[in-house]
C-alpha positions in Angstrom: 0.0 0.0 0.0 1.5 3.4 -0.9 1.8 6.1 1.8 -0.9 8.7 0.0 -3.6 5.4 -0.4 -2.3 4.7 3.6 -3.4 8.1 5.2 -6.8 8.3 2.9 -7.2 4.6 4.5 -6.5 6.8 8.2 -8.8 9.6 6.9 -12.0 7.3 6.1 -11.4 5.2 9.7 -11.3 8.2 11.4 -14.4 9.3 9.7 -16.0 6.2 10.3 -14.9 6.2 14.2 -16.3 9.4 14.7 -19.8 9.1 13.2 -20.3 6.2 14.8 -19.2 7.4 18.1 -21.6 10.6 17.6 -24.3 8.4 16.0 -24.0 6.3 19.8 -25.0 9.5 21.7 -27.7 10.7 19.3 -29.2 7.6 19.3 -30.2 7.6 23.0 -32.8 10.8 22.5 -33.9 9.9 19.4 -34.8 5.9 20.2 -38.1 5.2 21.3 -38.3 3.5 25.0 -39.5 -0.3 25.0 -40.6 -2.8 27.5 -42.8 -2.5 31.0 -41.8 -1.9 34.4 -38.0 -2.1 35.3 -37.0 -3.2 31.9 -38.6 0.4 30.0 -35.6 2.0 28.2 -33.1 -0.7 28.4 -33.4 -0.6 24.2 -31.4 3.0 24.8 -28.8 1.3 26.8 -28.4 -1.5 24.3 -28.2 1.0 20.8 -25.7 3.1 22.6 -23.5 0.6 23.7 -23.9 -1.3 20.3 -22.4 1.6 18.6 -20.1 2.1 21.0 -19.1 -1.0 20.5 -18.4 -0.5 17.0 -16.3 2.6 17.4 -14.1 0.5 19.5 -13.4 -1.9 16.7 -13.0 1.2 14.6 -10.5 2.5 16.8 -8.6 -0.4 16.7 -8.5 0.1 13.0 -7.7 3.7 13.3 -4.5 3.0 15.5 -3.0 0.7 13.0 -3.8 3.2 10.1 -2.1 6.0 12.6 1.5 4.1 11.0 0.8 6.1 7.7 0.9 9.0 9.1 4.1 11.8 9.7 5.3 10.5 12.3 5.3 13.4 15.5 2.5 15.4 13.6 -0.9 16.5 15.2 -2.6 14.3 13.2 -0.8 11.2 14.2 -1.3 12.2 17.8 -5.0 13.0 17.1 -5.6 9.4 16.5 -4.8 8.7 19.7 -8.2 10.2 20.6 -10.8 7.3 19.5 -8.3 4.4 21.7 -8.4 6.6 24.7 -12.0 7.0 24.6 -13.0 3.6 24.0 -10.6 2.9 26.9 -12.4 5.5 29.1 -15.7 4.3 28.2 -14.6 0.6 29.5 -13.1 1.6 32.5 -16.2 3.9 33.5 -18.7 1.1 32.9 -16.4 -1.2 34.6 -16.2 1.0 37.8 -19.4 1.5 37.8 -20.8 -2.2 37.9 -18.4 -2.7 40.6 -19.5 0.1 42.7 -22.5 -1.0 42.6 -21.5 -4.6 43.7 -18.6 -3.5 45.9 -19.7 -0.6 47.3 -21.1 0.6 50.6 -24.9 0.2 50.8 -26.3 4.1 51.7 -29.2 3.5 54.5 -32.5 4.4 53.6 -34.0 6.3 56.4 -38.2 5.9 56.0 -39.7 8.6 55.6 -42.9 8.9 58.5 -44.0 12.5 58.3 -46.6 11.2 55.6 -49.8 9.6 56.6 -50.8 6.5 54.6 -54.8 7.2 54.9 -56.7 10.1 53.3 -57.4 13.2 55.0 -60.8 12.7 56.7 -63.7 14.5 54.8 -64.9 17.2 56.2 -68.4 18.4 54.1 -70.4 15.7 51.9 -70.4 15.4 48.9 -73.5 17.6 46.7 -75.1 15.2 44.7 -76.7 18.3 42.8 -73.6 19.0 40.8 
């Protein structure tokens, strides 16, 4: 492969990384929530990390390709950028599932100030109106 057809080959990875790395954050307003109960939503979840997903493999692609590149230019150090947030992105979710494992429990304190019955009627009802 020659050196021009080498950073054009950079160029179109790194165009591919980002628009599917911006695609994975519009997608979350713009996809409709499905399911009931606790599982509402999780479709969001899924299509963000799915594209997510997909930038990481592009970002793979886009460090090898960063070989055509001068080397010590901005350009070559700008592909840095899709790696390091892929990597970010895995360490965060990875923190936070064990947090949540891991972590110290916060004590929920009920809260009694509220009465469970209705307030007591105090005039009847006018079966006029």
């Amino acid at each position: 492969m020659t050196e021009q057809t080498g950073r054009k080959l950079a160029w179109i990875l790194f165009a591919l990384w980002a628009a599917a790395f911006l695609w994975s954050i519009a997608a979350v307003p713009l996809t409709a929530p499905k399911g009931d109960g606790f599982t509402r939503g999780l479709n969001k979840i899924t299509s963000f990390y799915g594209w997510q997903f997909l930038a990481g493999a592009l970002a793979i692609g886009v460090l090898w390709a960063k070989r055509y590149l001068a080397p010590g230019s901005i350009a070559r150090r700008l592909f840095w950028v899709p790696i390091s947030l892929s990597g970010l992105l895995v360490a965060a979710t990875l923190a936070v599932i064990l947090i949540a494992n891991y972590g110290k429990p916060v004590a929920v304190v009920p809260d009694n100030s509220r009465t469970t019955s209705p307030p007591g009627v105090t005039a009847p009802v006018d079966p006029g109106r």
